[in-house]
C-alpha positions in Angstrom: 146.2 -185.8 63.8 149.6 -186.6 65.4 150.4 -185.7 68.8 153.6 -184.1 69.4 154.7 -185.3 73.2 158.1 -184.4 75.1 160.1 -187.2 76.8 162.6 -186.8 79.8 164.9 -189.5 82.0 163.1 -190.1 85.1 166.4 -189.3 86.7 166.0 -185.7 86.1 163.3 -185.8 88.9 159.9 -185.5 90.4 161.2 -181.3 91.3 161.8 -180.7 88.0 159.0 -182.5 85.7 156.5 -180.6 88.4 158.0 -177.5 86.9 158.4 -178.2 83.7 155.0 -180.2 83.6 152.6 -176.3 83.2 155.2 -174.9 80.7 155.0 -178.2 78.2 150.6 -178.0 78.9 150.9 -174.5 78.0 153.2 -174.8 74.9 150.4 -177.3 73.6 152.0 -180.6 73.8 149.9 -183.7 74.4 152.1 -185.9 76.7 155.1 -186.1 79.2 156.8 -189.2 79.0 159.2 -190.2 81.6 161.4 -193.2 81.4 162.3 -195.2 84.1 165.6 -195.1 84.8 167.7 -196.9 87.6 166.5 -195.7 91.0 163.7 -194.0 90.1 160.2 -194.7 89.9 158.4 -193.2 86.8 154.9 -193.5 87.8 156.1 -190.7 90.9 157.9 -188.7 88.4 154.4 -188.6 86.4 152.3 -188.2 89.5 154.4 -184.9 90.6 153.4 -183.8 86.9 150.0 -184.5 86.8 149.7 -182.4 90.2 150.5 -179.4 88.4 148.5 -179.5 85.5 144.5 -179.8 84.3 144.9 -181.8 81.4 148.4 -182.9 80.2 148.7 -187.3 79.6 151.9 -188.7 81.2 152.9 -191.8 80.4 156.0 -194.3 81.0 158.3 -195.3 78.5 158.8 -198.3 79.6 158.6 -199.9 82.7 160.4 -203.3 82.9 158.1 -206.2 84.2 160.6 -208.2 85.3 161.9 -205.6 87.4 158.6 -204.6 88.6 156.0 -206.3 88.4 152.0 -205.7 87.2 151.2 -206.1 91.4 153.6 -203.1 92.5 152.5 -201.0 89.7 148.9 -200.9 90.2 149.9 -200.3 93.8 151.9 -197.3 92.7 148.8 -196.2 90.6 146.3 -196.1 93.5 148.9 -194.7 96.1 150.1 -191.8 93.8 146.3 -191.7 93.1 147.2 -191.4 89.5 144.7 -190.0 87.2 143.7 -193.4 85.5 142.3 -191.0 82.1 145.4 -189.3 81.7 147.8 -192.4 82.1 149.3 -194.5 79.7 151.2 -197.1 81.3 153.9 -198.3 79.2 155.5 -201.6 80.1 158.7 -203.6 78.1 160.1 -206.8 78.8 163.1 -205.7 80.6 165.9 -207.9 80.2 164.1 -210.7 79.8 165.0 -213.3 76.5 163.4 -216.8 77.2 159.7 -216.3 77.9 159.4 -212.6 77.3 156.2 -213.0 75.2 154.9 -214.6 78.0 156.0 -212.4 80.8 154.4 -209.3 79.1 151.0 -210.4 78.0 150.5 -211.9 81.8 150.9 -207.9 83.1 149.5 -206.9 80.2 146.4 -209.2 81.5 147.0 -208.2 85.3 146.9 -204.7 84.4 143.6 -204.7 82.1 141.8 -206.3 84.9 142.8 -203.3 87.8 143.5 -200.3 86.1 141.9 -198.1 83.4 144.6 -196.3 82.0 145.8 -196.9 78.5 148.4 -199.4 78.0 151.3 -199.6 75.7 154.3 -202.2 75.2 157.8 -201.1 74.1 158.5 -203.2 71.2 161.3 -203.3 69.0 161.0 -207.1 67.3 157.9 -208.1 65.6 156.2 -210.8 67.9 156.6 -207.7 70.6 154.5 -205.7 68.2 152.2 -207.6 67.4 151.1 -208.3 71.3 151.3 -204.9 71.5 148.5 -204.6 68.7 146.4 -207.8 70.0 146.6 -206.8 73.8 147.4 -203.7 74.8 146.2 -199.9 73.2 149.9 -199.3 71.8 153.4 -200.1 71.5 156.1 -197.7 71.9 158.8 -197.8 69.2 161.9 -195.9 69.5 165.5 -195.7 67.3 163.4 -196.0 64.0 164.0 -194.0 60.5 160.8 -192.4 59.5 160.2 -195.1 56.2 160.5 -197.9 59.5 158.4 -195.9 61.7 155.6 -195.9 59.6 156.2 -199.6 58.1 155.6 -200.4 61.6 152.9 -198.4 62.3 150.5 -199.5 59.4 151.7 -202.7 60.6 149.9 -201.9 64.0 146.9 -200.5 62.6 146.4 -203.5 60.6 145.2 -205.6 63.9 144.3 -202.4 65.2 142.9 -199.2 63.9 142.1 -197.6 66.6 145.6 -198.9 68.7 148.7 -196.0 69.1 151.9 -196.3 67.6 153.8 -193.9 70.1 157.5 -193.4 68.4 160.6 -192.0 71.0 163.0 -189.8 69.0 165.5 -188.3 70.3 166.5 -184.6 69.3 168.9 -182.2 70.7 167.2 -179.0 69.6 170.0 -176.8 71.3 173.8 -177.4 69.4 175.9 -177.5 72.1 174.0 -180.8 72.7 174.5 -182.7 69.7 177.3 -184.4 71.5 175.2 -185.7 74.1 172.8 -187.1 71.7 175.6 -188.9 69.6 177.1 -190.6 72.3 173.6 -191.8 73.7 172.6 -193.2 70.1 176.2 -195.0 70.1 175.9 -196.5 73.9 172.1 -198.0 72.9 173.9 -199.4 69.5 176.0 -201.0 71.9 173.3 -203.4 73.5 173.2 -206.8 71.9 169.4 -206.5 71.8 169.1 -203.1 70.0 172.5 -204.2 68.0 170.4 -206.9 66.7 167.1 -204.2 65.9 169.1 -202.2 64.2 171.2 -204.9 61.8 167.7 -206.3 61.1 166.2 -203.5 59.9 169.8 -202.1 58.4 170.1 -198.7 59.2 172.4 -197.1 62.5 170.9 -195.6 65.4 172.7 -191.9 64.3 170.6 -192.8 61.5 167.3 -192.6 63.5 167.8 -188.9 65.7 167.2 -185.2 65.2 170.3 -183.7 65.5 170.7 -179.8 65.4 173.4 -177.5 64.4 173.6 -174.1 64.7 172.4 -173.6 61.3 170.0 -175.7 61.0 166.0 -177.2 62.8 164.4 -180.3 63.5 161.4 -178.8 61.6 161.9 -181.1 58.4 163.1 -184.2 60.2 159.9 -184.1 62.6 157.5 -183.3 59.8 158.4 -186.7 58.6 158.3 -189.0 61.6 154.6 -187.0 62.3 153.7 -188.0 59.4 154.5 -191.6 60.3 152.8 -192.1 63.6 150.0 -191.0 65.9 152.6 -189.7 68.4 156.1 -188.4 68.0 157.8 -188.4 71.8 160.7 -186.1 71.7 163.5 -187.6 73.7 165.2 -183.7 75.1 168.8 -184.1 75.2 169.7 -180.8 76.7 173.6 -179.5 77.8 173.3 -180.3 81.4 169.8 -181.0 81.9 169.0 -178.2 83.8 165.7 -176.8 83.8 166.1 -173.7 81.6 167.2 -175.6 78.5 164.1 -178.0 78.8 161.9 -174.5 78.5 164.3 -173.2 76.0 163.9 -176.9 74.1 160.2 -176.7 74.5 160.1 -172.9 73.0 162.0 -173.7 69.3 160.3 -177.6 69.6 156.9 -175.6 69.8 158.0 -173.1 67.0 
Protein backbone atom coordinates (compact mmCIF):
# COMPACT_ATOMS: atom_id res chain seq x y z
CA UNK A 1 0.00 0.00 0.00
CA UNK A 2 1.29 3.48 -0.68
CA UNK A 3 1.30 6.18 1.76
CA UNK A 4 0.09 9.38 0.76
CA UNK A 5 2.17 12.11 2.95
CA UNK A 6 1.94 16.15 2.76
CA UNK A 7 5.08 18.23 2.60
CA UNK A 8 5.60 22.01 3.65
CA UNK A 9 8.78 24.61 3.67
CA UNK A 10 10.08 24.68 7.06
CA UNK A 11 9.81 28.41 6.68
CA UNK A 12 6.13 28.35 7.08
CA UNK A 13 6.82 27.62 10.82
CA UNK A 14 6.68 25.62 14.00
CA UNK A 15 2.95 27.81 14.71
CA UNK A 16 1.59 26.75 11.85
CA UNK A 17 2.61 22.89 11.20
CA UNK A 18 1.32 22.57 15.17
CA UNK A 19 -1.99 23.50 13.68
CA UNK A 20 -2.04 21.98 10.66
CA UNK A 21 -0.24 18.77 12.18
CA UNK A 22 -4.21 17.29 13.81
CA UNK A 23 -6.12 18.32 10.60
CA UNK A 24 -3.45 16.28 8.15
CA UNK A 25 -3.72 13.05 11.23
CA UNK A 26 -7.29 13.39 10.91
CA UNK A 27 -7.70 13.58 7.10
CA UNK A 28 -5.69 10.12 7.14
CA UNK A 29 -2.37 11.07 5.81
CA UNK A 30 0.68 9.07 6.96
CA UNK A 31 3.44 11.75 7.22
CA UNK A 32 4.38 15.50 7.47
CA UNK A 33 7.46 16.27 5.82
CA UNK A 34 9.19 19.55 6.40
CA UNK A 35 12.07 20.75 4.52
CA UNK A 36 14.74 22.58 5.80
CA UNK A 37 14.90 25.66 4.57
CA UNK A 38 17.40 28.59 5.38
CA UNK A 39 17.04 29.67 8.94
CA UNK A 40 15.05 27.13 10.09
CA UNK A 41 15.56 24.04 11.73
CA UNK A 42 13.24 21.12 10.55
CA UNK A 43 13.65 18.73 13.26
CA UNK A 44 11.74 21.88 15.62
CA UNK A 45 9.25 22.31 12.89
CA UNK A 46 8.58 18.37 13.29
CA UNK A 47 8.80 18.34 17.00
CA UNK A 48 5.99 21.24 17.27
CA UNK A 49 3.93 18.64 15.04
CA UNK A 50 4.45 15.64 16.79
CA UNK A 51 3.25 17.57 20.11
CA UNK A 52 -0.10 17.84 18.71
CA UNK A 53 -0.72 14.57 17.40
CA UNK A 54 -0.91 10.61 18.67
CA UNK A 55 0.29 9.02 15.70
CA UNK A 56 1.25 11.08 12.62
CA UNK A 57 5.42 10.21 11.16
CA UNK A 58 7.31 13.54 10.41
CA UNK A 59 10.17 13.42 8.68
CA UNK A 60 12.83 15.85 7.04
CA UNK A 61 13.32 16.26 3.55
CA UNK A 62 16.51 16.79 3.59
CA UNK A 63 18.84 18.00 5.96
CA UNK A 64 22.21 19.01 4.44
CA UNK A 65 25.29 17.30 6.35
CA UNK A 66 27.57 19.64 5.43
CA UNK A 67 25.58 22.28 6.88
CA UNK A 68 24.76 20.28 9.91
CA UNK A 69 26.22 17.80 10.85
CA UNK A 70 25.23 13.92 12.25
CA UNK A 71 26.52 15.45 16.05
CA UNK A 72 24.00 18.50 16.15
CA UNK A 73 21.23 16.48 14.80
CA UNK A 74 21.15 13.78 17.29
CA UNK A 75 21.42 16.64 19.74
CA UNK A 76 18.38 18.17 18.27
CA UNK A 77 16.69 14.73 18.46
CA UNK A 78 17.14 14.21 22.18
CA UNK A 79 16.54 17.96 23.16
CA UNK A 80 13.22 18.22 21.15
CA UNK A 81 12.77 14.72 22.70
CA UNK A 82 11.72 13.59 19.34
CA UNK A 83 9.62 10.50 19.08
CA UNK A 84 12.52 8.23 17.68
CA UNK A 85 9.25 5.68 16.08
CA UNK A 86 7.73 8.33 14.39
CA UNK A 87 10.92 9.96 12.81
CA UNK A 88 12.41 9.57 9.62
CA UNK A 89 15.42 11.56 9.46
CA UNK A 90 16.18 12.43 6.02
CA UNK A 91 19.64 13.73 5.29
CA UNK A 92 21.31 15.03 1.51
CA UNK A 93 24.62 15.93 0.69
CA UNK A 94 24.08 19.59 0.77
CA UNK A 95 26.28 21.30 -1.57
CA UNK A 96 28.82 19.10 -1.43
CA UNK A 97 30.60 17.69 -4.98
CA UNK A 98 34.02 16.14 -4.14
CA UNK A 99 33.59 13.54 -1.49
CA UNK A 100 29.87 13.55 -1.10
CA UNK A 101 29.57 9.80 -1.11
CA UNK A 102 31.74 9.95 1.59
CA UNK A 103 30.32 12.69 3.61
CA UNK A 104 26.89 10.95 3.75
CA UNK A 105 27.53 7.39 4.50
CA UNK A 106 29.82 8.74 7.64
CA UNK A 107 26.30 10.45 9.13
CA UNK A 108 24.61 7.88 7.74
CA UNK A 109 26.98 5.69 10.18
CA UNK A 110 26.98 8.31 13.07
CA UNK A 111 23.33 8.42 13.02
CA UNK A 112 22.61 4.40 13.04
CA UNK A 113 24.76 4.18 15.95
CA UNK A 114 22.61 7.07 18.30
CA UNK A 115 19.33 7.24 17.10
CA UNK A 116 16.49 4.85 16.17
CA UNK A 117 14.54 6.61 13.78
CA UNK A 118 14.30 5.70 10.25
CA UNK A 119 16.77 7.06 7.96
CA UNK A 120 16.44 8.20 4.43
CA UNK A 121 18.99 10.03 1.86
CA UNK A 122 17.79 12.46 -0.79
CA UNK A 123 19.18 11.14 -3.87
CA UNK A 124 18.95 12.32 -7.24
CA UNK A 125 22.16 10.53 -9.14
CA UNK A 126 22.62 6.80 -8.99
CA UNK A 127 25.68 6.19 -6.65
CA UNK A 128 23.36 8.53 -4.10
CA UNK A 129 20.73 5.85 -4.56
CA UNK A 130 22.34 3.18 -4.19
CA UNK A 131 23.89 4.23 -0.64
CA UNK A 132 20.63 5.07 0.13
CA UNK A 133 19.50 1.33 -0.56
CA UNK A 134 22.85 -0.27 1.07
CA UNK A 135 22.84 2.14 4.24
CA UNK A 136 20.08 3.81 5.14
CA UNK A 137 16.01 2.62 5.21
CA UNK A 138 15.16 5.07 2.03
CA UNK A 139 16.06 7.67 -0.28
CA UNK A 140 13.94 10.48 -0.99
CA UNK A 141 13.49 11.31 -4.74
CA UNK A 142 11.91 14.30 -5.92
CA UNK A 143 11.32 16.16 -9.65
CA UNK A 144 10.71 12.60 -11.19
CA UNK A 145 7.95 11.62 -14.02
CA UNK A 146 6.01 8.66 -12.72
CA UNK A 147 7.82 5.93 -15.55
CA UNK A 148 11.30 7.47 -13.59
CA UNK A 149 9.88 7.23 -10.26
CA UNK A 150 9.18 3.82 -10.42
CA UNK A 151 12.46 2.85 -12.59
CA UNK A 152 14.11 4.15 -9.57
CA UNK A 153 12.12 2.55 -7.13
CA UNK A 154 12.46 -1.16 -8.36
CA UNK A 155 15.84 -0.04 -8.57
CA UNK A 156 15.89 0.44 -4.70
CA UNK A 157 14.08 -2.55 -3.89
CA UNK A 158 16.40 -4.51 -5.76
CA UNK A 159 19.17 -4.12 -2.82
CA UNK A 160 16.38 -3.67 -0.64
CA UNK A 161 12.90 -5.02 -0.41
CA UNK A 162 11.99 -3.91 2.50
CA UNK A 163 13.87 -0.15 2.01
CA UNK A 164 11.32 3.16 1.08
CA UNK A 165 11.40 4.95 -1.87
CA UNK A 166 9.69 8.31 -0.53
CA UNK A 167 8.96 10.50 -3.87
CA UNK A 168 8.41 14.65 -3.27
CA UNK A 169 5.88 16.03 -5.82
CA UNK A 170 4.83 19.04 -5.93
CA UNK A 171 1.09 19.93 -6.63
CA UNK A 172 -0.82 23.03 -6.42
CA UNK A 173 -4.29 21.62 -5.81
CA UNK A 174 -5.89 25.29 -5.58
CA UNK A 175 -5.54 27.21 -9.36
CA UNK A 176 -4.74 30.42 -8.35
CA UNK A 177 -1.45 28.64 -7.39
CA UNK A 178 -0.33 27.07 -10.43
CA UNK A 179 1.85 30.10 -10.84
CA UNK A 180 3.69 29.49 -7.83
CA UNK A 181 4.34 26.06 -8.65
CA UNK A 182 5.68 26.88 -12.26
CA UNK A 183 8.10 29.31 -11.21
CA UNK A 184 9.45 26.91 -8.32
CA UNK A 185 9.85 23.96 -10.89
CA UNK A 186 11.73 26.63 -13.25
CA UNK A 187 14.12 28.18 -10.29
CA UNK A 188 15.16 24.23 -9.26
CA UNK A 189 15.78 23.69 -13.25
CA UNK A 190 18.02 26.42 -12.79
CA UNK A 191 20.58 24.63 -10.30
CA UNK A 192 23.49 23.12 -12.21
CA UNK A 193 23.04 19.97 -10.08
CA UNK A 194 19.23 19.33 -10.83
CA UNK A 195 20.00 20.84 -14.52
CA UNK A 196 22.29 18.05 -14.86
CA UNK A 197 19.26 15.34 -13.21
CA UNK A 198 17.04 16.40 -15.36
CA UNK A 199 19.15 16.39 -18.93
CA UNK A 200 20.22 12.85 -17.73
CA UNK A 201 17.09 11.48 -17.47
CA UNK A 202 15.52 13.88 -20.38
CA UNK A 203 12.48 15.16 -19.34
CA UNK A 204 11.82 19.08 -17.65
CA UNK A 205 10.96 19.59 -14.20
CA UNK A 206 7.24 21.21 -15.42
CA UNK A 207 7.29 17.76 -16.67
CA UNK A 208 7.46 16.12 -13.15
CA UNK A 209 4.43 18.38 -11.06
CA UNK A 210 0.67 18.23 -10.45
CA UNK A 211 -0.56 21.21 -11.65
CA UNK A 212 -4.32 22.10 -11.30
CA UNK A 213 -6.65 24.27 -13.26
CA UNK A 214 -9.91 25.12 -12.48
CA UNK A 215 -11.23 22.39 -14.44
CA UNK A 216 -9.40 19.95 -13.78
CA UNK A 217 -7.65 17.36 -10.32
CA UNK A 218 -4.61 15.86 -9.37
CA UNK A 219 -6.58 12.58 -9.01
CA UNK A 220 -5.14 10.87 -12.31
CA UNK A 221 -1.65 12.33 -12.09
CA UNK A 222 -1.33 10.99 -8.27
CA UNK A 223 -2.88 7.64 -9.08
CA UNK A 224 0.19 7.13 -11.13
CA UNK A 225 3.16 8.30 -9.09
CA UNK A 226 1.16 5.98 -6.06
CA UNK A 227 1.39 3.44 -8.07
CA UNK A 228 5.16 4.03 -8.50
CA UNK A 229 6.40 4.29 -4.95
CA UNK A 230 5.78 3.33 -1.30
CA UNK A 231 5.19 7.07 -0.49
CA UNK A 232 3.99 10.04 -2.52
CA UNK A 233 4.96 13.47 -0.39
CA UNK A 234 2.83 16.15 -1.72
CA UNK A 235 4.96 19.31 -1.89
CA UNK A 236 1.56 22.05 -1.07
CA UNK A 237 2.08 25.08 -3.04
CA UNK A 238 -0.72 27.17 -1.77
CA UNK A 239 -1.48 31.22 -2.85
CA UNK A 240 0.11 32.76 0.07
CA UNK A 241 0.78 29.98 2.35
CA UNK A 242 -1.50 30.85 4.80
CA UNK A 243 -3.01 28.29 6.91
CA UNK A 244 -6.52 28.08 5.48
CA UNK A 245 -5.46 26.98 1.98
CA UNK A 246 -3.11 24.12 3.57
CA UNK A 247 -6.71 22.82 5.16
CA UNK A 248 -8.52 23.62 2.00
CA UNK A 249 -5.33 21.62 0.08
CA UNK A 250 -5.58 18.82 2.43
CA UNK A 251 -9.69 18.63 2.02
CA UNK A 252 -9.64 18.09 -2.18
CA UNK A 253 -5.91 16.10 -1.72
CA UNK A 254 -7.91 13.78 0.73
CA UNK A 255 -11.01 13.64 -1.77
Amino acid sequence: MTHISLGIAGALGAEKAAALAPRLEAAGFRSLWINETPGVNALEVAAAAVRETDSLRVGTGVIPVDRRPASALLDDIARLELPEDRLTLGIGAGQTRRGALDLVSTALEELRAGTGARLAVGALGPKMRELAASRADGAVLSWLTPEAAATQARELHDIDPAGSAVLYARANVHPDARGRLEAEADRYASFPAYERHFARLGFGARDTVLPVVADADIAPRLAEYAAAVDEVVLRAITPTDDLDEYAAFLSLASA
